[in-house]
C-alpha positions as a LaTeX table, in Angstrom:
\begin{tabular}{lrrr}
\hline
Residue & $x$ (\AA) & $y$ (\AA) & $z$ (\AA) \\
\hline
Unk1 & 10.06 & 27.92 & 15.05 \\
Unk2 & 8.60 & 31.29 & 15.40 \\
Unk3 & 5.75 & 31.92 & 13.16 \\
Unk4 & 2.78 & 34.41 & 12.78 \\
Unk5 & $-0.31$ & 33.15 & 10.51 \\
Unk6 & $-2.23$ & 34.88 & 8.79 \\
Unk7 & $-6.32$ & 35.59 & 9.31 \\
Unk8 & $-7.66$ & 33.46 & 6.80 \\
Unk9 & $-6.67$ & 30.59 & 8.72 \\
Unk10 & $-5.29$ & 31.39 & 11.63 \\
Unk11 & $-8.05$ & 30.49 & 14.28 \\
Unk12 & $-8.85$ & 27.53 & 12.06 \\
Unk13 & $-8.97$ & 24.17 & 13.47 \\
Unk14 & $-6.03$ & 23.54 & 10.57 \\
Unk15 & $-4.45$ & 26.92 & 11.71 \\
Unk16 & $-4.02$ & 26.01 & 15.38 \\
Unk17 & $-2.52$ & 22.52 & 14.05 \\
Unk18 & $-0.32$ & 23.81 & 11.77 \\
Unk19 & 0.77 & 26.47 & 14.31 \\
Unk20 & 1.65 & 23.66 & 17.22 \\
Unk21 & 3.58 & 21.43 & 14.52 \\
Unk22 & 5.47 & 24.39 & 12.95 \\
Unk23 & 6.75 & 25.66 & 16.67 \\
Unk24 & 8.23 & 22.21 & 17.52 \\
Unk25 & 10.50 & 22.61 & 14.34 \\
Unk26 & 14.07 & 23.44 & 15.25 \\
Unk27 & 15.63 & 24.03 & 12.24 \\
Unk28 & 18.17 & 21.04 & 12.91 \\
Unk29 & 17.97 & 19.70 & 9.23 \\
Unk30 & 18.35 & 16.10 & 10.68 \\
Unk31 & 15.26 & 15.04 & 8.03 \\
Unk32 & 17.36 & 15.95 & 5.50 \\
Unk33 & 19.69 & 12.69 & 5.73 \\
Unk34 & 17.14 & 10.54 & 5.07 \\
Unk35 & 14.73 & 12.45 & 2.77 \\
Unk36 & 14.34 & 10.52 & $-0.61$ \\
Unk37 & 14.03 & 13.42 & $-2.67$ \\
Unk38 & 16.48 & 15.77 & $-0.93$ \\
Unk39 & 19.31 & 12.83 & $-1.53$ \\
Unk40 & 18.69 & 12.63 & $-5.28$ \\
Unk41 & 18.20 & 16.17 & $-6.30$ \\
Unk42 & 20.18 & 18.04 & $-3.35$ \\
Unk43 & 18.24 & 20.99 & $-3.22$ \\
Unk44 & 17.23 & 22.50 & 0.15 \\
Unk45 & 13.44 & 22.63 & $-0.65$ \\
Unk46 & 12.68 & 19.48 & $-1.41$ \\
Unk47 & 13.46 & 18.43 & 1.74 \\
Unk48 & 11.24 & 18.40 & 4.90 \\
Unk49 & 13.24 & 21.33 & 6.15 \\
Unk50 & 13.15 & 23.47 & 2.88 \\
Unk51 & 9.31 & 22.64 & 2.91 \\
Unk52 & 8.30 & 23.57 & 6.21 \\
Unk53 & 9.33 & 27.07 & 5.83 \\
Unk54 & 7.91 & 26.69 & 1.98 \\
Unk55 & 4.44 & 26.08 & 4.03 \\
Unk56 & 5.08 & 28.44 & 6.92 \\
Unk57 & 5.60 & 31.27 & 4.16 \\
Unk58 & 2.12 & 31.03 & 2.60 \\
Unk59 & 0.21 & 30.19 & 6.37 \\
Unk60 & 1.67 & 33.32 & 7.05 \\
Unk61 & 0.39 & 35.53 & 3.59 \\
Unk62 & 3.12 & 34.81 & 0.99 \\
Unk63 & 0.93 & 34.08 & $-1.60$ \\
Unk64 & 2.04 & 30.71 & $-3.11$ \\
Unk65 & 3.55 & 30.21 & $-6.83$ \\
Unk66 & 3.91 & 27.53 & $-8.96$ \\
Unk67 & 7.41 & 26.56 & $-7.62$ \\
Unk68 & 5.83 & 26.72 & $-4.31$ \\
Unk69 & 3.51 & 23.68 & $-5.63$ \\
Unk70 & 6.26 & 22.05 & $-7.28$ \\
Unk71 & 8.13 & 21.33 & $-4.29$ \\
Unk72 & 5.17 & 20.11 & $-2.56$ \\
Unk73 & 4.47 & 18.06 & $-5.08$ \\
Unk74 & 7.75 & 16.00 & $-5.35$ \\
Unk75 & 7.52 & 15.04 & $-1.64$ \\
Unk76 & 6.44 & 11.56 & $-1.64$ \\
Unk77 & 4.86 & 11.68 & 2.23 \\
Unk78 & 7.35 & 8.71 & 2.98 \\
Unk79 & 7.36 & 10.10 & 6.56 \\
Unk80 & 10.37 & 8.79 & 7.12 \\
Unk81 & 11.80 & 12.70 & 8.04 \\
Unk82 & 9.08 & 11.85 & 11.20 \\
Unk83 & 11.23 & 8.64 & 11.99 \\
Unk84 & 13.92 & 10.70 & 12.05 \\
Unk85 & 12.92 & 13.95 & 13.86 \\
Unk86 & 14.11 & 14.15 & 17.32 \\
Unk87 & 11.40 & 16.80 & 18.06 \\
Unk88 & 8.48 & 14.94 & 17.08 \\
Unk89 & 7.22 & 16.99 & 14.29 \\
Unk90 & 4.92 & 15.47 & 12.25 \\
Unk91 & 5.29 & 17.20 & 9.03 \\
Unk92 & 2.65 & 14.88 & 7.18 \\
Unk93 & 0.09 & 16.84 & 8.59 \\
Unk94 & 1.46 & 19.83 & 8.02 \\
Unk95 & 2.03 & 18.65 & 4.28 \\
Unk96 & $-1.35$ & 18.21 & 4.04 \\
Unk97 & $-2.72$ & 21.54 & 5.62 \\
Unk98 & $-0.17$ & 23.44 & 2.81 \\
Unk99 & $-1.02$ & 21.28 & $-0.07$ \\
Unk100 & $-4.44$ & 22.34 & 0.27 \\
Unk101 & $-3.93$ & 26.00 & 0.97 \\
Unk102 & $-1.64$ & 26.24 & $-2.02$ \\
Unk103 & $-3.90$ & 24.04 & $-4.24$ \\
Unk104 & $-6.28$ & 26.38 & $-3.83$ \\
Unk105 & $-4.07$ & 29.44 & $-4.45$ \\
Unk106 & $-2.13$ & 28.10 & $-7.41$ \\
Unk107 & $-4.11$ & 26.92 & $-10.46$ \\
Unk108 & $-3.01$ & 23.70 & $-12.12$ \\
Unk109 & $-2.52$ & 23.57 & $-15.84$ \\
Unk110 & $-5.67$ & 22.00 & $-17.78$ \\
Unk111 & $-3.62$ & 18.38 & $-18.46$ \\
Unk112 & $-2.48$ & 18.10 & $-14.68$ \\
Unk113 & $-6.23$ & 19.02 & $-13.40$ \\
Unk114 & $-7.36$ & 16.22 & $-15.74$ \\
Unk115 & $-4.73$ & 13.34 & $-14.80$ \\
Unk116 & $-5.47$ & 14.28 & $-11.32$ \\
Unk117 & $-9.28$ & 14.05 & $-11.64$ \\
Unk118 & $-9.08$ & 10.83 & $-13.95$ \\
Unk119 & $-6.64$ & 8.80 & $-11.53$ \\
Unk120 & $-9.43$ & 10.21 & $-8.24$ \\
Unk121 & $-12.20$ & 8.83 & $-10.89$ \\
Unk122 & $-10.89$ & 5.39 & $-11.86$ \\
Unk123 & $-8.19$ & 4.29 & $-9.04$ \\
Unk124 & $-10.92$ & 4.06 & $-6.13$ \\
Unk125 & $-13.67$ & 2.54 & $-8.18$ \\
Unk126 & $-13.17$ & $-1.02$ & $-8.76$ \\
Unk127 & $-16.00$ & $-0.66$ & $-11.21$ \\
Unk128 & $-14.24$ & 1.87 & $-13.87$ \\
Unk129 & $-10.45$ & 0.29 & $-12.99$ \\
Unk130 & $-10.78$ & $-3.42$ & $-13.52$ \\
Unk131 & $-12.24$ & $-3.34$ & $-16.75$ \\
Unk132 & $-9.00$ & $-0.50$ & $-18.06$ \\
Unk133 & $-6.48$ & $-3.21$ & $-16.60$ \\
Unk134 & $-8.04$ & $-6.10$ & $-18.07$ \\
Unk135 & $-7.74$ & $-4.03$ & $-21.79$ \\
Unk136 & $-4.20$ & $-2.23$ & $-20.98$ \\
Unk137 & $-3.09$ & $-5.63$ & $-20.16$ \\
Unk138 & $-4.47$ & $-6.83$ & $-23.64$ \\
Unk139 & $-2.79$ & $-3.83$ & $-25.15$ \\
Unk140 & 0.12 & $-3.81$ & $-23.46$ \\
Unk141 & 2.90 & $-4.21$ & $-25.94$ \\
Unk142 & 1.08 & $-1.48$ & $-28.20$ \\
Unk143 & 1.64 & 0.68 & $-25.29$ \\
Unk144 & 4.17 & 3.73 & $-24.94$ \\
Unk145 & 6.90 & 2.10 & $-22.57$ \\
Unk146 & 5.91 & 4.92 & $-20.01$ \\
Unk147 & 2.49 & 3.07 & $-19.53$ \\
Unk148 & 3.70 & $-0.24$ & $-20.72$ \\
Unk149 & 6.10 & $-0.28$ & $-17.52$ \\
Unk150 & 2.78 & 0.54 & $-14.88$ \\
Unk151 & 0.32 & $-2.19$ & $-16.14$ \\
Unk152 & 0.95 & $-5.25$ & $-14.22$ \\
Unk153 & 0.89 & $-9.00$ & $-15.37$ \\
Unk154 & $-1.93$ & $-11.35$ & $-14.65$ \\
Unk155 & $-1.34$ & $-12.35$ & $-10.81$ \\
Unk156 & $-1.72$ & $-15.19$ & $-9.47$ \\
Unk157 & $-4.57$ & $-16.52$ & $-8.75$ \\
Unk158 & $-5.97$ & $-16.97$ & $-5.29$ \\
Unk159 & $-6.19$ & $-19.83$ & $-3.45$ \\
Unk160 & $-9.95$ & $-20.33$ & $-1.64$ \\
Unk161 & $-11.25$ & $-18.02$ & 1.23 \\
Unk162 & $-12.02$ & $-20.21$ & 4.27 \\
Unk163 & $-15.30$ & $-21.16$ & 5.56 \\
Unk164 & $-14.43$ & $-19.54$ & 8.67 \\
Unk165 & $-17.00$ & $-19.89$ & 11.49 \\
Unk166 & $-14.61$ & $-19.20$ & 14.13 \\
Unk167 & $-15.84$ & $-17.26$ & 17.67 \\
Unk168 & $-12.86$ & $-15.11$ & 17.01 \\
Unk169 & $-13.53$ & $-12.35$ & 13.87 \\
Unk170 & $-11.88$ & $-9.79$ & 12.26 \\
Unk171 & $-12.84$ & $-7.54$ & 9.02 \\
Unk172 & $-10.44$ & $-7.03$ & 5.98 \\
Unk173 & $-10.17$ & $-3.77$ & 4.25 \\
Unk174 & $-10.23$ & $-5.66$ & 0.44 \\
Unk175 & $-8.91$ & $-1.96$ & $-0.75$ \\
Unk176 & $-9.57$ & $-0.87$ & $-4.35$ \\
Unk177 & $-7.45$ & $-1.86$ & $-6.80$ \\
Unk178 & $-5.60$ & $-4.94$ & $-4.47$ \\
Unk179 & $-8.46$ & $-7.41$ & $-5.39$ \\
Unk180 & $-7.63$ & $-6.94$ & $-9.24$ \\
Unk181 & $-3.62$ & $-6.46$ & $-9.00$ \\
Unk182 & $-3.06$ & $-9.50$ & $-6.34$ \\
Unk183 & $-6.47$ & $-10.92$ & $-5.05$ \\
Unk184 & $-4.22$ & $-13.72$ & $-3.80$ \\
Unk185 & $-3.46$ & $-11.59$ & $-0.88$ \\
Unk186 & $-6.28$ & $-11.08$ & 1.18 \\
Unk187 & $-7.48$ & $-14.56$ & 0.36 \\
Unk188 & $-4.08$ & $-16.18$ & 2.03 \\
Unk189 & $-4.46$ & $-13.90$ & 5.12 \\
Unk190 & $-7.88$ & $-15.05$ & 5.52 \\
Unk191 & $-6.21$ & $-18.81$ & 5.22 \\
Unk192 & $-3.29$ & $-18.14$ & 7.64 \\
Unk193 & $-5.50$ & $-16.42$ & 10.04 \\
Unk194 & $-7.90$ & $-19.45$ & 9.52 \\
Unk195 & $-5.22$ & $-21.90$ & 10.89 \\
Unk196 & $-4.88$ & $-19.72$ & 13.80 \\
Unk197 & $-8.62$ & $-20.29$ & 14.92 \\
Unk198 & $-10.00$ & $-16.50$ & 13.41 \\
Unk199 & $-12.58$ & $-15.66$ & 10.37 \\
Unk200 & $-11.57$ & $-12.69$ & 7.99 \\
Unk201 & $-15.05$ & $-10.84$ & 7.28 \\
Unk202 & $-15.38$ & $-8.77$ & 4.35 \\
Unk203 & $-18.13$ & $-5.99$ & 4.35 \\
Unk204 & $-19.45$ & $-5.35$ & 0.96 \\
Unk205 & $-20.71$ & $-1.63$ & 1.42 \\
Unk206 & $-17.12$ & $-0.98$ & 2.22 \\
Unk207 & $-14.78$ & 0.89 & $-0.79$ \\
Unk208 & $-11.53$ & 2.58 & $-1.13$ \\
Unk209 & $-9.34$ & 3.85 & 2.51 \\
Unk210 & $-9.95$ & 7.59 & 1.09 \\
Unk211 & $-5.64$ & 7.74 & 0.10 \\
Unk212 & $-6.20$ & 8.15 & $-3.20$ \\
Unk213 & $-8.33$ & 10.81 & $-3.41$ \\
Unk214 & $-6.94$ & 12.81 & $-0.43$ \\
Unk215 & $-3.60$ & 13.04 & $-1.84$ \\
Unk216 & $-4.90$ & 14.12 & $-4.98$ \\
Unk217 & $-6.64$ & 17.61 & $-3.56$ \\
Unk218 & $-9.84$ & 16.10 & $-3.78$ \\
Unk219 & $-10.05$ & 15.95 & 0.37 \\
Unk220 & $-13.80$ & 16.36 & 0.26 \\
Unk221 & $-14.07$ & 12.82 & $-1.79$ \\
Unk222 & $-11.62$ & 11.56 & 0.55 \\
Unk223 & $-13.86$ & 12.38 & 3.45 \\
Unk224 & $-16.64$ & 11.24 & 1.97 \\
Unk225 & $-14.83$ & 8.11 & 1.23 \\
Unk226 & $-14.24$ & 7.60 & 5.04 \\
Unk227 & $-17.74$ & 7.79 & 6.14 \\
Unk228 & $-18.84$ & 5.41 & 3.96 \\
Unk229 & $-16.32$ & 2.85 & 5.40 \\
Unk230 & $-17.62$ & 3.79 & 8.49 \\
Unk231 & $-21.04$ & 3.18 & 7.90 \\
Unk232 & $-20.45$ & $-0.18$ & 5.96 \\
Unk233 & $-18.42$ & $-1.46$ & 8.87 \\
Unk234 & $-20.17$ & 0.05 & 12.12 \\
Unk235 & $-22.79$ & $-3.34$ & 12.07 \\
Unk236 & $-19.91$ & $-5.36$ & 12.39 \\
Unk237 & $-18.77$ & $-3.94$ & 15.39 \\
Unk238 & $-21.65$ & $-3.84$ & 16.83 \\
Unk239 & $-22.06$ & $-7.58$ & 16.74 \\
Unk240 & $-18.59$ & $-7.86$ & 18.22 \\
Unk241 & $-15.77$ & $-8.08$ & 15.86 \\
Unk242 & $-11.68$ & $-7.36$ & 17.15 \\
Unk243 & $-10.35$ & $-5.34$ & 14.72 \\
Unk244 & $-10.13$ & $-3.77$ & 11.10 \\
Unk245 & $-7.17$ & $-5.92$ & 9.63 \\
Unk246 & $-5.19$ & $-4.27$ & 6.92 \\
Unk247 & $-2.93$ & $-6.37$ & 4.33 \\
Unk248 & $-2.00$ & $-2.97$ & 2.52 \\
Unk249 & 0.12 & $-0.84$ & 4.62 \\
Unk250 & $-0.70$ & 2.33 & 2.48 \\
Unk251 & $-4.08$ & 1.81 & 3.29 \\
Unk252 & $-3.89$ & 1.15 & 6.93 \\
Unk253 & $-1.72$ & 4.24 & 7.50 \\
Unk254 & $-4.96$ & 6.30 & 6.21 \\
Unk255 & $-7.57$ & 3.99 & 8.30 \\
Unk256 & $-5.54$ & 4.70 & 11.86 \\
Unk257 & $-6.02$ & 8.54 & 10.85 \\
Unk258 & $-9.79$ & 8.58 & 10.24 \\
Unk259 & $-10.14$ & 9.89 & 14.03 \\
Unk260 & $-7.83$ & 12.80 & 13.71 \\
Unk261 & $-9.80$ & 13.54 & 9.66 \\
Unk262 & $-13.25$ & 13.05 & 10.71 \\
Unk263 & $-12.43$ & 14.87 & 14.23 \\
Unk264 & $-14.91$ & 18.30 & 13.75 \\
Unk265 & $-17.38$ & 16.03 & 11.99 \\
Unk266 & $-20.46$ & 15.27 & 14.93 \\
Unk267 & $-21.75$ & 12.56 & 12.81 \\
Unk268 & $-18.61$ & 10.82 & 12.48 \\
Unk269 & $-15.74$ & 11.79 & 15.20 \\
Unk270 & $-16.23$ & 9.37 & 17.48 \\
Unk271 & $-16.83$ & 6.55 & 15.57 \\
Unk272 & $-13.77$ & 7.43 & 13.30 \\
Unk273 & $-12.10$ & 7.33 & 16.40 \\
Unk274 & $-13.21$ & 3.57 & 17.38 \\
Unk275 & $-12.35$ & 2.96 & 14.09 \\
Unk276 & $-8.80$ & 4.40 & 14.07 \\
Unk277 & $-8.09$ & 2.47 & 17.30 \\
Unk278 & $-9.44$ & $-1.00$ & 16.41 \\
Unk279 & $-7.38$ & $-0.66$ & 13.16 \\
Unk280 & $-4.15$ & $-2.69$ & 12.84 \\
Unk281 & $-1.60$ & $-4.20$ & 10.17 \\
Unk282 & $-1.72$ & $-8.04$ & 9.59 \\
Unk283 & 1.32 & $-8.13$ & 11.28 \\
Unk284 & 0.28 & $-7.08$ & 14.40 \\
Unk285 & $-2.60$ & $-10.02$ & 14.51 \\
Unk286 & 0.14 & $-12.53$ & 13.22 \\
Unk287 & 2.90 & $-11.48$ & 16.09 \\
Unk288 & 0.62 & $-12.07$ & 18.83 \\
Unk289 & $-0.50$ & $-15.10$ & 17.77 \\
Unk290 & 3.35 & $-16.62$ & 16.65 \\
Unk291 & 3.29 & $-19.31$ & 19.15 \\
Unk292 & 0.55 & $-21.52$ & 17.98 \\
Unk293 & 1.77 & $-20.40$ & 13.88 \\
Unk294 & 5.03 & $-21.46$ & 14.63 \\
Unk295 & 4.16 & $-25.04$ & 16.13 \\
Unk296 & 1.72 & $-25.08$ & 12.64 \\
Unk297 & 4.95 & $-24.52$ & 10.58 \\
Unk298 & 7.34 & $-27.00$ & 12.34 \\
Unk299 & 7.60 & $-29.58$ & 9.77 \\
Unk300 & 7.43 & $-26.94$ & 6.62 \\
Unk301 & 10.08 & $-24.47$ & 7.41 \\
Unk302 & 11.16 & $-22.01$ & 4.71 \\
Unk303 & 14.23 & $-23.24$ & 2.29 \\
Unk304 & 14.99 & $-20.02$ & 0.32 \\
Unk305 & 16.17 & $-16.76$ & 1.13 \\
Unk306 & 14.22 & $-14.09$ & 0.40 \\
Unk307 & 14.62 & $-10.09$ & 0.51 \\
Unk308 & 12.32 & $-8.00$ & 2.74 \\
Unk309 & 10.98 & $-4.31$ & 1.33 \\
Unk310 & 9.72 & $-2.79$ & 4.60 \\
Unk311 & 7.17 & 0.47 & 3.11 \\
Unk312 & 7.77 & 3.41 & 4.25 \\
Unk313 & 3.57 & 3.39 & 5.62 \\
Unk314 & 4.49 & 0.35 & 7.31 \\
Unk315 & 7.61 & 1.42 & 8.95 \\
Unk316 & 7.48 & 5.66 & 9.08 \\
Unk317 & 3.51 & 5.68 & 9.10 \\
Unk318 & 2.63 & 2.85 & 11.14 \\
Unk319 & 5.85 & 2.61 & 13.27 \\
Unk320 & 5.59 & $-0.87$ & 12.74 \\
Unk321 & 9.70 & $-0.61$ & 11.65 \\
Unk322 & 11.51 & $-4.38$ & 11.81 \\
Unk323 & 8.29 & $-6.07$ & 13.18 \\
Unk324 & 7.37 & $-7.84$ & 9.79 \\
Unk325 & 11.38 & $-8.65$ & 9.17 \\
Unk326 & 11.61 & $-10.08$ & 13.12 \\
Unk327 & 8.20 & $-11.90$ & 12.68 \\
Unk328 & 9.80 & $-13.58$ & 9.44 \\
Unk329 & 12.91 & $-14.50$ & 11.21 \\
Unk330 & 11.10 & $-16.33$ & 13.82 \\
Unk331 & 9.03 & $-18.40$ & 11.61 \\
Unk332 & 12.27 & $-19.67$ & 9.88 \\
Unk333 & 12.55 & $-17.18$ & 7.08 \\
Unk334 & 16.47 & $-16.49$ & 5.82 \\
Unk335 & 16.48 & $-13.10$ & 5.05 \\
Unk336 & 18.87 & $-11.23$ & 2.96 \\
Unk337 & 20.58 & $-7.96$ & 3.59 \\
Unk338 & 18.81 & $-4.91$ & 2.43 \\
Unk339 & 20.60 & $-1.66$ & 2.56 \\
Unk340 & 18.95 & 1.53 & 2.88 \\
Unk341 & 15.62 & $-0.02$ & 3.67 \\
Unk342 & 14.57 & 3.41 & 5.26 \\
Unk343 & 14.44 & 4.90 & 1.79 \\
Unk344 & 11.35 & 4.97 & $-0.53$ \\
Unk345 & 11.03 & 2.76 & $-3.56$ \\
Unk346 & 8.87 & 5.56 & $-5.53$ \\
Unk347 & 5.72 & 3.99 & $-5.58$ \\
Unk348 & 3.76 & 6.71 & $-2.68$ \\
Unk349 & 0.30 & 5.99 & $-4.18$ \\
Unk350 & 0.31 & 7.80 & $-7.40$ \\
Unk351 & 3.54 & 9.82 & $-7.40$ \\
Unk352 & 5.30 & 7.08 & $-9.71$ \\
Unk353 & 2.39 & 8.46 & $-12.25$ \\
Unk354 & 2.50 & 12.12 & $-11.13$ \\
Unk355 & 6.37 & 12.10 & $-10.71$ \\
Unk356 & 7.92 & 9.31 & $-12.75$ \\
Unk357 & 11.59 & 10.81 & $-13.20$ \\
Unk358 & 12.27 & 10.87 & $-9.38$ \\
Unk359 & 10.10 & 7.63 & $-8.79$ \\
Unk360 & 12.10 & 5.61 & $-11.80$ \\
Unk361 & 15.55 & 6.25 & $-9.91$ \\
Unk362 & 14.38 & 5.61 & $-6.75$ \\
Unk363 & 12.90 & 2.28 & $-8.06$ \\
Unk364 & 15.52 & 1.64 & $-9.47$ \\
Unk365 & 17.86 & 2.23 & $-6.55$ \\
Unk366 & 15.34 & 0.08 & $-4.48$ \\
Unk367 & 15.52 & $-2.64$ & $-6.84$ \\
Unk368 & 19.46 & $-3.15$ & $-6.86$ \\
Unk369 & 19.49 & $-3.55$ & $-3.27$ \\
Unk370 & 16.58 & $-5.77$ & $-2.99$ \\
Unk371 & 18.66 & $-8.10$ & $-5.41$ \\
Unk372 & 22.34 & $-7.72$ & $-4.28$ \\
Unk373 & 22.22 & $-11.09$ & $-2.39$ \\
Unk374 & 19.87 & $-13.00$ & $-5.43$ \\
Unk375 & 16.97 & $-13.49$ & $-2.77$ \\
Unk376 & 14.53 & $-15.86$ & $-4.34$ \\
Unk377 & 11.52 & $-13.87$ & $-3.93$ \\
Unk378 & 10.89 & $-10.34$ & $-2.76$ \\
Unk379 & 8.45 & $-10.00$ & 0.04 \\
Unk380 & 6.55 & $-6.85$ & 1.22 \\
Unk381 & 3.59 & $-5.21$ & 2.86 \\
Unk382 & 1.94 & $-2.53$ & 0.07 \\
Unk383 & 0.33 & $-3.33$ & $-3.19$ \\
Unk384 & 1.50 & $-0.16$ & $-4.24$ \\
Unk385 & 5.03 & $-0.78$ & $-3.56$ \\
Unk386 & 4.63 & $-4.44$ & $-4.79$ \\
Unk387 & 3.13 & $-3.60$ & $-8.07$ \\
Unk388 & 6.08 & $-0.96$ & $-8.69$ \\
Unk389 & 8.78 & $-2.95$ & $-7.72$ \\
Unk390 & 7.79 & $-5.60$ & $-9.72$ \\
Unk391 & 7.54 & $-3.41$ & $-12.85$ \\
Unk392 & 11.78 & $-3.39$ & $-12.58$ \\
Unk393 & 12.61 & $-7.34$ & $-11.86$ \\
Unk394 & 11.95 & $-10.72$ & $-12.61$ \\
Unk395 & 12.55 & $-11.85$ & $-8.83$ \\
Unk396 & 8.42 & $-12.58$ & $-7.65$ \\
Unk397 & 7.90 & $-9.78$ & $-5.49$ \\
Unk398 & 4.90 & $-11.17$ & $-3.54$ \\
Unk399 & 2.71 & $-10.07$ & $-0.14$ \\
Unk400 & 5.18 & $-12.05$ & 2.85 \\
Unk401 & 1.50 & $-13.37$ & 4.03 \\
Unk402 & 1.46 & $-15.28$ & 0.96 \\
Unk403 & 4.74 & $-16.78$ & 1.61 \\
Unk404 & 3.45 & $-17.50$ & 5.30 \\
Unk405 & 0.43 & $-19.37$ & 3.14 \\
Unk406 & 2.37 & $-21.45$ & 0.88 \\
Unk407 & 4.04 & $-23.09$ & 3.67 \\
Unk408 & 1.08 & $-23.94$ & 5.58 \\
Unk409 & $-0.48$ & $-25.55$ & 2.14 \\
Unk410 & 2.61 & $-27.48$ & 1.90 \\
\hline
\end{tabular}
């Protein structure tokens, strides 16, 4: 795609970026097939397609309007037009290079500047958001059904962290909001991983991944958010841990992108960049170490079938598409057909608050194909897409680590 952008950014480190992403764009409209928002609402721009030249418009002068924003708003970064793309354009980044131009060009009405600012204030800050679930769940049923329908139940309640004391050791991203919404999580993939002869470390300085805030134009808390990560887990690899293990997909998908954020920062870049490369999914530890968790489950094998929800960060962001499903297969999981598994369930971090028309149906969509075979439990990868999903069904939608847990405590 030809394109000619404009001064103010043009020579920009985000310019030159923009620039290589938008001339690998062939116009082929292949995203389109499997672009959430473009299959419910059939207009050209809000697809990846549509967007692009939305973007390309205002890096070139258009000055950007409201319907500009609009647009860019109802994409839910599912990536999933990347997964698709035979040119390799990877339109996330290019997302987030317009997003911020236009936020800055289009002012937001006073009520969307302050649900944007309150969600970047409470969501990353255990502090301010466990106390405001602990009282919406109290006040739930005199809740509108709008916010009645986003405040969880009381989880379950995890099951005790390990000793540990292994030579082998790993840190956990505990996230923000996972340790209130299911703390049973982390705590059985620091048992599983246990069994398999490595300790799950938890670094206390350490806070939110920096999603939150970044897709909320707040980019400068985001960054901020980053370093501090960095600097709460640096001692830890110094004295020799393997990797950053993620049990939140979401999450993850930010952490293996702190290289390419933090890239013009001297203080930061290279270390961001150890710490993008030592970052991995749970899954990944689990596959490679199958063998000796599969001789562990030999007399407890699985006796339901359950339904798989594969998140788009896992699958699009990650790339990590099928490996959870395959890795459940092996260790004697039935799993049920899912169709459409590509597609997003609506959650996408705060978009099912932001955008809760378009996230409703697609969680709704999501849900009747979870179900179609009456699995017994859900399983997935996201507390996002957990917490959502579960919002529409009475079928336990659960973290498939915690399934691999229960059978080991058998």
């Amino acid at each position: 795609m030809q394109t000619t952008l404009a001064g103010f950014i043009k020579d920009t480190p985000e310019g030159k970026e923009a620039e290589a992403i938008l001339r690998k764009c062939v116009h082929c409209g292949f995203c389109t097939a499997t672009c959430p928002t473009y299959q419910l609402l059939g207009d050209e721009l809000d697809g990846p397609r549509g967007r692009i030249y939305l973007i390309k418009q205002v890096l070139e002068g258009t000055p950007a309007t409201a319907k500009t924003q609009l647009h860019l708003d109802r994409c839910l970064t599912c990536r999933s037009c990347e997964t698709t793309c035979p040119s390799g354009v990877h339109y996330s980044r290019l997302l987030d290079i317009g997003r911020a131009v236009v936020a800055k060009q289009v002012p937001r009405s006073g009520f969307a500047q302050l649900q944007r600012q309150g969600l970047a204030a409470v969501l990353p800050r255990p502090s301010l958001f466990n106390p405001l679930l602990a009282a919406g769940r109290i006040a739930r049923n005199m809740l509108p059904k709008v916010l009645d329908d986003i405040v969880p139940d009381t989880p379950a309640r995890a099951r005790p962290w390990p000793i540990g004391g292994h030579e082998r050791r790993m840190l956990v991203l505990e996230g923000c909001v996972q340790p209130a919404l299911s703390p049973a999580t982390n705590a059985a993939a620091a048992r599983v991983l246990d069994h398999l002869g490595i300790s799950l470390l938890r670094a206390p300085n350490a806070g939110c991944c920096g999603a939150v805030t970044f897709h909320l134009d707040q980019q400068e808390q985001a960054l901020a958010a980053m370093r501090r990560n960095i600097d709460a887990w640096w001692p830890y690899i110094e004295q020799g841990v393997e990797a950053i293990v993620f049990t939140a997909s979401g999450c993850g998908t930010m952490i293996t992108d702190y290289g390419h954020a933090l890239a013009t920062d001297p203080g930061y870049a290279e270390r961001a960049k150890r710490i993008s490369a030592m970052a991995c999914d749970l899954s990944t530890v689990i596959d490679k170490e199958k063998v000796k968790l599969k001789q562990l489950l030999t007399n407890n094998l699985p006796k339901e079938t359950i339904a798989f929800h594969p998140p788009c960060s896992l699958q699009h962001g990650l790339k990590l598409k099928g490996r959870v499903e395959a890795l459940l297969a092996e260790l004697g999981f039935t799993l049920a057909p899912v169709s459409d598994a590509h597609l997003c369930c609506g959650s996408a971090g705060t978009y099912s608050i932001l955008q809760p028309e378009i996230s409703a149906q697609l969680k709704a969509n999501k849900v009747r194909a979870l179900t179609a075979h009456a699995p017994a439990q859900i399983l997935t990868a996201n507390i996002g897409c957990q917490t959502h999903l579960q919002s529409a069904t009475n079928v336990p939608v659960r973290h498939w680590i915690e399934a691999v847990d229960d059978l080991l405590s058998a």
